[in-house]
C-alpha positions as a Markdown table, in Angstrom:
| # | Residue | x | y | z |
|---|---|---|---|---|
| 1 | Unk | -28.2 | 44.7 | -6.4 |
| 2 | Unk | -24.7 | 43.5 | -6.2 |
| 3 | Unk | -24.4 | 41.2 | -8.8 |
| 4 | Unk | -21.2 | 42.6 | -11.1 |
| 5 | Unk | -22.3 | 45.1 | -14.4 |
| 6 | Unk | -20.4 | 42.2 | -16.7 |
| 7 | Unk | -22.2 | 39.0 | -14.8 |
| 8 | Unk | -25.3 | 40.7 | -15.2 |
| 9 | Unk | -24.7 | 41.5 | -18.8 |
| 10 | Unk | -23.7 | 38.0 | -19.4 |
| 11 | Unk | -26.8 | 36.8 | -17.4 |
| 12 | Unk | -29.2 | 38.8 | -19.5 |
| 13 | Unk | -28.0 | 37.9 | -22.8 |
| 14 | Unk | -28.1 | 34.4 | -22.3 |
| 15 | Unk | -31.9 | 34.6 | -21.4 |
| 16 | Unk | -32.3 | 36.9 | -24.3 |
| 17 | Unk | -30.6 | 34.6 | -26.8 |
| 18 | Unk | -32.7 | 31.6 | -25.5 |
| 19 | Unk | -35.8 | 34.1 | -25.9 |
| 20 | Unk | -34.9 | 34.7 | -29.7 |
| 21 | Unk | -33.9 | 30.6 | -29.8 |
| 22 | Unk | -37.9 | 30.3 | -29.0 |
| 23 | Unk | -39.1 | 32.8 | -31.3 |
| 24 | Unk | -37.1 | 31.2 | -33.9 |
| 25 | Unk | -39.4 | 28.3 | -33.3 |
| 26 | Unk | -42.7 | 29.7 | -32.9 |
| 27 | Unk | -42.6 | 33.6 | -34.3 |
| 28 | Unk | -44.7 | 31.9 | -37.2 |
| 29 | Unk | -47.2 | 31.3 | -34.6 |
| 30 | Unk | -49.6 | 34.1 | -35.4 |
| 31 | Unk | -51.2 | 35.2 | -37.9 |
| 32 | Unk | -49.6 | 38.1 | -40.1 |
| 33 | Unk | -51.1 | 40.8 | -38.3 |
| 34 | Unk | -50.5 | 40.3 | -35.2 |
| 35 | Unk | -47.1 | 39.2 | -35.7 |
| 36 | Unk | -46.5 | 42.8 | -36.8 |
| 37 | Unk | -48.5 | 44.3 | -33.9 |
| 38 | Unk | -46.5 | 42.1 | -31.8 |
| 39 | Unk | -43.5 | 43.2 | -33.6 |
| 40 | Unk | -43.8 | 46.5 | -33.5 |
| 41 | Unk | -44.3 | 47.0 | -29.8 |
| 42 | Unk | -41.2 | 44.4 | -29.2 |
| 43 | Unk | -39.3 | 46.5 | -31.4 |
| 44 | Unk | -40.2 | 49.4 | -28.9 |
| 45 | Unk | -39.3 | 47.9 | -25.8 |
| 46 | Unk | -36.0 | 46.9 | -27.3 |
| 47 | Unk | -35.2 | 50.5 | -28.5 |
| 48 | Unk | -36.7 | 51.7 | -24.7 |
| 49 | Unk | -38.9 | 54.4 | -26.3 |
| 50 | Unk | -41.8 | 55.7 | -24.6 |
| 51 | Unk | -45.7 | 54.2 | -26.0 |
| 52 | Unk | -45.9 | 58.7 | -26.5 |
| 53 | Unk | -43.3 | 58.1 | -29.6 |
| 54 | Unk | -43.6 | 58.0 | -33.0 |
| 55 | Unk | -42.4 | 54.8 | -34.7 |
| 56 | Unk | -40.3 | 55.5 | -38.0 |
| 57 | Unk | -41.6 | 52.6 | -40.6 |
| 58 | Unk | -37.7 | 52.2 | -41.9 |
| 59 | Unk | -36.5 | 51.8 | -39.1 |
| 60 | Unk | -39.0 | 49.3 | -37.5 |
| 61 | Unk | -38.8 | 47.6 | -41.3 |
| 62 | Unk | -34.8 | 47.4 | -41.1 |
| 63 | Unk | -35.1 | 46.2 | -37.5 |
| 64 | Unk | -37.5 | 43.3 | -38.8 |
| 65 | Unk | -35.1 | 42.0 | -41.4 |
| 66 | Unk | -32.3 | 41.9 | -39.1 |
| 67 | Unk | -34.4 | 40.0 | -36.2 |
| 68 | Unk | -36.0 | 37.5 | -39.1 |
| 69 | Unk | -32.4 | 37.0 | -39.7 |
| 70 | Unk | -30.9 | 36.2 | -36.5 |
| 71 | Unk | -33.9 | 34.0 | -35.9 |
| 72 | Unk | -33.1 | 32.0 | -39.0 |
| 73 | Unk | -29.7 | 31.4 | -38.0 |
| 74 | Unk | -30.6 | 30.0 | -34.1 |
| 75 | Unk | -33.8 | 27.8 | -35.7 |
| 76 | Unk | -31.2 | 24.8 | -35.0 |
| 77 | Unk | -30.1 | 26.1 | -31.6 |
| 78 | Unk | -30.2 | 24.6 | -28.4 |
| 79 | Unk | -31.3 | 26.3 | -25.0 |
| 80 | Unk | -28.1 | 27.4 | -23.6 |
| 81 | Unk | -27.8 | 27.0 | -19.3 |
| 82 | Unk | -27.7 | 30.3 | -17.0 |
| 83 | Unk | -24.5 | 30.8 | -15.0 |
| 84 | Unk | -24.7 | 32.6 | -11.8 |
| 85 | Unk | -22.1 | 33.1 | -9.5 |
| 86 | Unk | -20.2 | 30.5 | -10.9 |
| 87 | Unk | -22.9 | 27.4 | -11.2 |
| 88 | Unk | -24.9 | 26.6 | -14.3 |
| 89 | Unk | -28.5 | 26.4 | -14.3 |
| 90 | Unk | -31.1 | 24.3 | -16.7 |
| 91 | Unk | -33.1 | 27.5 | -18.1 |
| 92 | Unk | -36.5 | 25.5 | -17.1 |
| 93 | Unk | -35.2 | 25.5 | -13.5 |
| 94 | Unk | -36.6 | 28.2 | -12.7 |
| 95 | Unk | -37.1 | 28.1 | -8.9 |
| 96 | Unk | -33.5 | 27.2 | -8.4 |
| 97 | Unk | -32.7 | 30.2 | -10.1 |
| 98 | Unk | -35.0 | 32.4 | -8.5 |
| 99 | Unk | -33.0 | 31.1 | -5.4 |
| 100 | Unk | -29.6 | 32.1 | -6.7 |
| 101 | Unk | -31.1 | 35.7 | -7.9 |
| 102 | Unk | -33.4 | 36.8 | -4.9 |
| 103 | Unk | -30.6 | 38.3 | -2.6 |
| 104 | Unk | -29.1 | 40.6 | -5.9 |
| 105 | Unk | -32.9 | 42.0 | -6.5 |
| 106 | Unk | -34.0 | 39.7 | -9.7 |
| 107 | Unk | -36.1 | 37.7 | -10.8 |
| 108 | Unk | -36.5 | 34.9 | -14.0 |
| 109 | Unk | -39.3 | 33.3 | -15.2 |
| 110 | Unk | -39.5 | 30.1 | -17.5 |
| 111 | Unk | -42.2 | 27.4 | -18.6 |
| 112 | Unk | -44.9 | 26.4 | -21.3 |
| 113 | Unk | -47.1 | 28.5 | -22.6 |
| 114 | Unk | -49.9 | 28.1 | -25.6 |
| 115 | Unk | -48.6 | 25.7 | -28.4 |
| 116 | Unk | -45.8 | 24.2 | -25.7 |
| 117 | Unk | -43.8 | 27.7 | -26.9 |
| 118 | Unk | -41.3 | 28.3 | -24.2 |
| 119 | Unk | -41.3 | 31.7 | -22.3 |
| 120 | Unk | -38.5 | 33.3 | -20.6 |
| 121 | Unk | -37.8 | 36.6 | -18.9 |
| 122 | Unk | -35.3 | 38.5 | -16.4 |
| 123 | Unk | -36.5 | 41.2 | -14.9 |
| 124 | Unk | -35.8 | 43.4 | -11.2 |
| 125 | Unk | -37.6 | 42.0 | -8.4 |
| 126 | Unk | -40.1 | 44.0 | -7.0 |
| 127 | Unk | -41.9 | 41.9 | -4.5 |
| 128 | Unk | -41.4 | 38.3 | -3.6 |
| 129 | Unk | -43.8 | 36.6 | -0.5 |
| 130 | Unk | -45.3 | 33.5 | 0.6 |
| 131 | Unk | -49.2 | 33.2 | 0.8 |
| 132 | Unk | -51.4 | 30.0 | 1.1 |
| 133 | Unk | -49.3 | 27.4 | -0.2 |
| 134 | Unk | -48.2 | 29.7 | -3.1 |
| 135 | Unk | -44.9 | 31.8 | -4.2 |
| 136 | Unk | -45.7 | 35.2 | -5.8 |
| 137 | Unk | -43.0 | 37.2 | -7.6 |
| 138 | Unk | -43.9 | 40.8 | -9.1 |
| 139 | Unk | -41.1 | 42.1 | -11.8 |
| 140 | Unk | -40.8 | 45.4 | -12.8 |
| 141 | Unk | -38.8 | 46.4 | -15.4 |
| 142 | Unk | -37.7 | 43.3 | -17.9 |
| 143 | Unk | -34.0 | 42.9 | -18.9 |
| 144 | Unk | -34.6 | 39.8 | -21.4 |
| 145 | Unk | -38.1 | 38.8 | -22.8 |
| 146 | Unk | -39.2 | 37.0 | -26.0 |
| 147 | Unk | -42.4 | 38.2 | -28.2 |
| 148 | Unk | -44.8 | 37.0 | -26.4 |
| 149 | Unk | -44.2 | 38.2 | -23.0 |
| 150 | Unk | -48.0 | 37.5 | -21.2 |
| 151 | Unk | -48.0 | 39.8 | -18.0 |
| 152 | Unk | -48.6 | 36.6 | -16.1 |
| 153 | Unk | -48.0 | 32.7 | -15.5 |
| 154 | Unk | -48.5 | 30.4 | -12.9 |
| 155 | Unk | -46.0 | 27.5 | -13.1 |
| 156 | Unk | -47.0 | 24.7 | -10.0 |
| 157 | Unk | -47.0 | 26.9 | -6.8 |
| 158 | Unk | -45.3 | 29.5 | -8.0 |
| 159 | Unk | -46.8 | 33.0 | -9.6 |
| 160 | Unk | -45.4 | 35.2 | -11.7 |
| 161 | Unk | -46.8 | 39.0 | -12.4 |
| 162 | Unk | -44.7 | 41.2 | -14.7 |
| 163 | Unk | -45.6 | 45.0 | -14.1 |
| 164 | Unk | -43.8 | 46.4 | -17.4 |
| 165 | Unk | -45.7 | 43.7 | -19.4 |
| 166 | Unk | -49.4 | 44.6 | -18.2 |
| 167 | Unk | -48.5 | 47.9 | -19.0 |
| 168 | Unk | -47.5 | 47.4 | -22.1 |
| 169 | Unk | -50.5 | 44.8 | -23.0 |
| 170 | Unk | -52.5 | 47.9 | -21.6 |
| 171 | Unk | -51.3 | 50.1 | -24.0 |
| 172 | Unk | -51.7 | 47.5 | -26.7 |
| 173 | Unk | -55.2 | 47.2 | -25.9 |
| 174 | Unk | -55.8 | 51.2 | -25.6 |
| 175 | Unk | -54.1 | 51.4 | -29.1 |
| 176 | Unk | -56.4 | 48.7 | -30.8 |
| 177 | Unk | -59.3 | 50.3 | -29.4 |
| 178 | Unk | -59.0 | 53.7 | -30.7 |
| 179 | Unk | -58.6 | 52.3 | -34.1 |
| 180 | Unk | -62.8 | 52.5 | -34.2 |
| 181 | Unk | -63.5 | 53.4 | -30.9 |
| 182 | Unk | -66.4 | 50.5 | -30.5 |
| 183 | Unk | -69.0 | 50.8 | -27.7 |
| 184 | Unk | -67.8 | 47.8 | -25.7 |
| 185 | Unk | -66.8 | 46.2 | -22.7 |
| 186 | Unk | -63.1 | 47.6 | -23.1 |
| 187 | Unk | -63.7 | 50.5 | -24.3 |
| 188 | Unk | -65.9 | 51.2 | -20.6 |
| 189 | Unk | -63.0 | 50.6 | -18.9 |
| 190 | Unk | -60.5 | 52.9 | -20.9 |
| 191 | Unk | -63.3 | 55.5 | -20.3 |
| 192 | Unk | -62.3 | 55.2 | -16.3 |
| 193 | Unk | -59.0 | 56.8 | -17.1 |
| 194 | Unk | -58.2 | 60.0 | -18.6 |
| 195 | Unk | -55.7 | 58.8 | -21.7 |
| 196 | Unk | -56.7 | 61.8 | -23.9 |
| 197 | Unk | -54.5 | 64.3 | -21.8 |
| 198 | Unk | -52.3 | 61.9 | -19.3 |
| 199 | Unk | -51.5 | 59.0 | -21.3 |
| 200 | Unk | -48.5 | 57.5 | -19.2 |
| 201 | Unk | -49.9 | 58.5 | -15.5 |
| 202 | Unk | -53.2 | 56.7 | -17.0 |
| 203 | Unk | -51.2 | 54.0 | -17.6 |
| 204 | Unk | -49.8 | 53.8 | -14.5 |
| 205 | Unk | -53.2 | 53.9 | -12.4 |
| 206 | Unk | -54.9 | 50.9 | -14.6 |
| 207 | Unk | -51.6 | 49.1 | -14.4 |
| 208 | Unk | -51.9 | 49.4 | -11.0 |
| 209 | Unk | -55.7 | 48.6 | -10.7 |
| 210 | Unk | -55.2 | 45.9 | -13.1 |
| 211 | Unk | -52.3 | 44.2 | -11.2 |
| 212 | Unk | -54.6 | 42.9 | -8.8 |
| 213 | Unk | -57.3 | 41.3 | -10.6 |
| 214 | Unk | -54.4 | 39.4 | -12.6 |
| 215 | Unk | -53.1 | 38.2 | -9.1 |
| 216 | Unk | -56.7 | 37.7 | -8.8 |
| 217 | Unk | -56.7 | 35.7 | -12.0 |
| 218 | Unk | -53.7 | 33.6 | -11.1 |
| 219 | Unk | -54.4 | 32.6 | -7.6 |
| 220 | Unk | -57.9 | 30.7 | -9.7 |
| 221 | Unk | -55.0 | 29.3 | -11.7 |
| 222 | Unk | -53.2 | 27.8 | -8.6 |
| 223 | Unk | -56.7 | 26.8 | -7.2 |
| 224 | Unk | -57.7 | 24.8 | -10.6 |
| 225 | Unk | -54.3 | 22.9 | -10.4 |
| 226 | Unk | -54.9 | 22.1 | -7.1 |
| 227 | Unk | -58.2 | 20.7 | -8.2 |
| 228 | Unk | -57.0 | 19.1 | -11.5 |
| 229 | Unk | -53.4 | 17.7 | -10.8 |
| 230 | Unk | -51.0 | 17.1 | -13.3 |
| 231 | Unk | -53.1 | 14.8 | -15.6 |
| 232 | Unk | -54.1 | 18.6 | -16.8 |
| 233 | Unk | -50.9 | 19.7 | -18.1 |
| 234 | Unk | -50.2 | 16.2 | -20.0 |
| 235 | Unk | -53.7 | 16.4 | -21.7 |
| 236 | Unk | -52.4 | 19.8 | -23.2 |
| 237 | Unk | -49.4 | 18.9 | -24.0 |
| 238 | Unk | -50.9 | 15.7 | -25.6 |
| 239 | Unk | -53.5 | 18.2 | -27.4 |
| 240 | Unk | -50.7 | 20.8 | -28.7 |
| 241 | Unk | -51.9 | 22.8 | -31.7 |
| 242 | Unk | -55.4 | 21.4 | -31.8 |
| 243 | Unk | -58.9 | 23.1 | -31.3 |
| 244 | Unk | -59.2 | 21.4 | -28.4 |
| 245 | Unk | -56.1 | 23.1 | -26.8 |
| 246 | Unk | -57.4 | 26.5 | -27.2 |
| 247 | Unk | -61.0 | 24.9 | -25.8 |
| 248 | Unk | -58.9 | 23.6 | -23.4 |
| 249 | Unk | -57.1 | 26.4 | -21.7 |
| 250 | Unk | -60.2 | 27.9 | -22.2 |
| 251 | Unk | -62.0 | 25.9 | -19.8 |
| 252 | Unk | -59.2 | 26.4 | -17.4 |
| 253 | Unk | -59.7 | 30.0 | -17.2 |
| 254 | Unk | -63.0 | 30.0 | -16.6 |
| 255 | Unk | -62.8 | 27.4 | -14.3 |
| 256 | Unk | -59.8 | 29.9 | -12.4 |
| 257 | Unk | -61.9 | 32.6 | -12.6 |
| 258 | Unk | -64.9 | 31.3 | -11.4 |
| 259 | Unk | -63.0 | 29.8 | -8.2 |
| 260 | Unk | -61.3 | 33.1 | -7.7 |
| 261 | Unk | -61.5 | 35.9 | -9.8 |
| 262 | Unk | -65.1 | 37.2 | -10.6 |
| 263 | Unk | -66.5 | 36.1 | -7.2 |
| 264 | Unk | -63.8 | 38.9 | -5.4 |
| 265 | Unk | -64.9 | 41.3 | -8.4 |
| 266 | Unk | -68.1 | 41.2 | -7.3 |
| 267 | Unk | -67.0 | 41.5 | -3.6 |
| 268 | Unk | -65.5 | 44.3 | -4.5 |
| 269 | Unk | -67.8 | 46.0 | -6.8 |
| 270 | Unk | -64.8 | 47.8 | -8.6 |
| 271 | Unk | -66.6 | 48.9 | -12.2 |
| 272 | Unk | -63.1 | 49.9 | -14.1 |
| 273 | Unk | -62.1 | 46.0 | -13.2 |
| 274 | Unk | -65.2 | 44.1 | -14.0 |
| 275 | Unk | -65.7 | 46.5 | -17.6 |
| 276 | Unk | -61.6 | 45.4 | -18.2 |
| 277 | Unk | -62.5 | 41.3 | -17.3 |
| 278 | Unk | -65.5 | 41.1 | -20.1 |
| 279 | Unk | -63.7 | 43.6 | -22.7 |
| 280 | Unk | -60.1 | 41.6 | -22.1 |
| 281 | Unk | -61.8 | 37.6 | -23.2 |
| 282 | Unk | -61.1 | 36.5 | -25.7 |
| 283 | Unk | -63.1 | 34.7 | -28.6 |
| 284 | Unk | -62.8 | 31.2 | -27.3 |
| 285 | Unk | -64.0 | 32.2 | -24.0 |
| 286 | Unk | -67.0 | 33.9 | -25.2 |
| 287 | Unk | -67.8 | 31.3 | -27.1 |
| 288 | Unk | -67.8 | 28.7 | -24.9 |
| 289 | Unk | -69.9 | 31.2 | -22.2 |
| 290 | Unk | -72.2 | 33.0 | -23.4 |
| 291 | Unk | -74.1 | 33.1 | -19.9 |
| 292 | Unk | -71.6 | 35.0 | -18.8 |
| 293 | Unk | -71.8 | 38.3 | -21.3 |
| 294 | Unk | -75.4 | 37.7 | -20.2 |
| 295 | Unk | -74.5 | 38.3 | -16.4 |
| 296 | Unk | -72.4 | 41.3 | -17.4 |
| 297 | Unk | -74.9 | 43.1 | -19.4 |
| 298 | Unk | -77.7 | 42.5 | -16.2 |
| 299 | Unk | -75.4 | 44.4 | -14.5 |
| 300 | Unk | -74.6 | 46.9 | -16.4 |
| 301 | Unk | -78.7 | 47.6 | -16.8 |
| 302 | Unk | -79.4 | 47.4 | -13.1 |
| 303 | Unk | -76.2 | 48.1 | -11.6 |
| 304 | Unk | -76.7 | 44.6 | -9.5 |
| 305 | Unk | -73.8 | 42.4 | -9.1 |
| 306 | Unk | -75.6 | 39.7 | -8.0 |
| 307 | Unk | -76.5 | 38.4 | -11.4 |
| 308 | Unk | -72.7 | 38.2 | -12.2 |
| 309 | Unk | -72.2 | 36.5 | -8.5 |
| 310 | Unk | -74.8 | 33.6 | -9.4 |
| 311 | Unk | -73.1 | 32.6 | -12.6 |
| 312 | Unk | -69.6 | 32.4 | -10.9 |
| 313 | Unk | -70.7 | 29.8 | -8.5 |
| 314 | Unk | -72.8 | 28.0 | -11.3 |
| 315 | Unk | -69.5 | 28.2 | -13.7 |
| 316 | Unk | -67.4 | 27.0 | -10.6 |
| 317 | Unk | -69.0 | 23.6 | -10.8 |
| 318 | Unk | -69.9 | 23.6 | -14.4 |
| 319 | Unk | -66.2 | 24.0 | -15.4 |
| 320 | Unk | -64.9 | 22.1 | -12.7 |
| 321 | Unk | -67.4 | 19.0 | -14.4 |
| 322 | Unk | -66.3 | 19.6 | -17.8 |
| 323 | Unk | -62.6 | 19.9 | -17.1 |
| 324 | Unk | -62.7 | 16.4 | -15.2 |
| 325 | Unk | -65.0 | 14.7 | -18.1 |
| 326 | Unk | -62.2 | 16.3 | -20.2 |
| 327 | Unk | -59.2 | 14.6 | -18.4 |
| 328 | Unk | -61.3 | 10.9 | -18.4 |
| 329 | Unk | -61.1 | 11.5 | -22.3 |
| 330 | Unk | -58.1 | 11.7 | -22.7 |
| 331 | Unk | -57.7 | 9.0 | -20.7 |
| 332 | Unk | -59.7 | 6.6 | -22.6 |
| 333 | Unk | -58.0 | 7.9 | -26.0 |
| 334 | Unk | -54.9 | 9.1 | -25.1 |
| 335 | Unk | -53.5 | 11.5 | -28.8 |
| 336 | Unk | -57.2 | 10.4 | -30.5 |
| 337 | Unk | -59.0 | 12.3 | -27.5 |
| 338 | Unk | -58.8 | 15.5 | -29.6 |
| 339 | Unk | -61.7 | 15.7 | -31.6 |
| 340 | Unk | -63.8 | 14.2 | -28.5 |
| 341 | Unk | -63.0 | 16.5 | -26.3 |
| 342 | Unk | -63.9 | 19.5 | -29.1 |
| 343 | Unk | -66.9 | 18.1 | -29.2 |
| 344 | Unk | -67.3 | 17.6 | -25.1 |
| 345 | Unk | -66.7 | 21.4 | -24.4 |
| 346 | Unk | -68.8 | 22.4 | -28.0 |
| 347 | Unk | -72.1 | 20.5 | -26.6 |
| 348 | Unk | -71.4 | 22.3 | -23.0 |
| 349 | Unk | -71.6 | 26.1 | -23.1 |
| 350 | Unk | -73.1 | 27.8 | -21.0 |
């Protein structure tokens, strides 16, 4: 990297202030819970401690007070631009940036994600390539992130996968486990690695494993907005903070997943993986398919995968159907589609 110490400096707080400018906005989000989960392991990457450390409740409690504050101050504030090298940047121009920042070893993410919340993040490039039709980037570690920093996001035809943010989701998912240790889907796949005595080289192996069914995950993202075009992405935004938003997205995933993801699970037969998919949905998309906890249980009774394989292709053109009746909603009702397209995806599990 040759960018200079102070450019990068500058660089990284300017995508750090416009991450707290969007917490400001939408830390309220969750609900009180897991805003302090959230909190908490924010206010550990921060600090750069290791997930092995104990947390001192003063300090994390100080630290709260002084974020809440600075976020009450920049509730008002506008996005500020990104200089680099001497030209200013729109923060939401992300592939221009990515252009400036490829040759110094970076790499910057920004778009939409659930409620229209804006995410950005700066972090060291670790791989960039082309591959059919699509950009990936991988990050490693992250030099500016906001609280919600999902590990990845597919924004057109480009793909974004942040290492140091599936490993810390992983650990965030290791440590809610082990609050009851349930007999489930999750807690199978923790049981592939040995966290009791090598918690961080653990870490490192499912980060590793997991990587790749979230590339997985987000080439059925690129796939479905192939198939769905950009009428998708103004339905959400039309449906923002509704029901049928989270139904929505929901659909989406499966739809991704069944394209892409579970059908290369199953080619592969890798247990730790499949075990992670089931234990990682969440309660929307259970919900909305049951068939598929069905599938997963089959195989884990026979230890056949074909079960799982049959009700990827039938969810392929299931969600494919809904997701189109979906957009001919909205189309028909523009902002009243809401409650109609609840109950479109409510009368269609499956």
């Amino acid at each position: 990297m040759n960018m200079e110490k102070s450019a990068l400096s500058g660089l990284t707080d300017t995508v750090q202030r416009n991450c707290h400018i969007s917490d400001a906005r939408h830390g309220t989000d969750y609900t009180l819970c897991t805003y302090l989960m959230k909190m908490r392991e924010y206010f550990r990457w921060e600090k750069g401690l290791p997930f092995s450390a104990s947390l001192s409740r003063d300090a994390i409690g100080d630290w709260l007070v002084e974020r809440e504050s600075l976020w009450e101050s920049l509730d008002e504030a506008d996005f500020e631009p990104l200089l680099i090298e001497g030209r200013s940047y729109d923060p939401f121009a992300a592939e221009d940036i990515n252009q400036a920042l490829r040759h110094i070893g970076l790499v910057y993410s920004s778009g939409l994600g659930r409620s229209a919340k804006p995410h950005f993040f700066l972090g060291g490039l670790e791989k960039h390539q082309q591959s059919e039709g699509y950009s990936l980037f991988v990050a490693n570690e992250e030099y500016a992130r906001d609280l919600s920093a999902p590990p990845a996001m597919t924004n057109g035809k480009t793909v974004y996968i942040r290492r140091e943010s599936l490993r810390r989701m992983l650990w965030e998912k290791l440590e809610g486990w082990r609050w009851n240790r349930p007999d489930n889907a999750l807690g199978r796949a923790l049981a592939c690695y040995d966290f009791e005595s090598g918690l961080e080289a653990s870490l490192d192996a499912m980060t590793e494993t997991e990587l790749q069914a979230v590339l997985l995950h987000e080439i059925g993202e690129y796939q479905a907005g192939r198939l769905l075009g950009d009428t998708w992405n103004e339905m959400l935004l039309a449906l923002c903070n509704t029901p049928a938003e989270l139904m929505a997205r929901a659909v989406r995933d499966h739809l991704a997943d069944c394209m892409n993801t579970l059908p290369e699970l199953v080619r592969q037969g890798r247990a730790a993986s499949i075990h992670f998919y089931l234990g990682n949905l969440n309660h929307m998309r259970k919900t909305i398919f049951p068939g598929l906890g069905g599938a997963y249980e089959e195989w884990r009774n026979s230890g056949d995968l074909e079960a799982l394989g049959t009700i990827a292709e039938v969810g392929r053109e299931h969600w494919a159907t809904q997701a189109a009746r979906m957009m001919e909603t909205y189309h028909r009702f523009g902002a009243d589609a809401s409650d109609r397209i609840k109950k479109l995806v409510e009368d269609n599990y499956l």
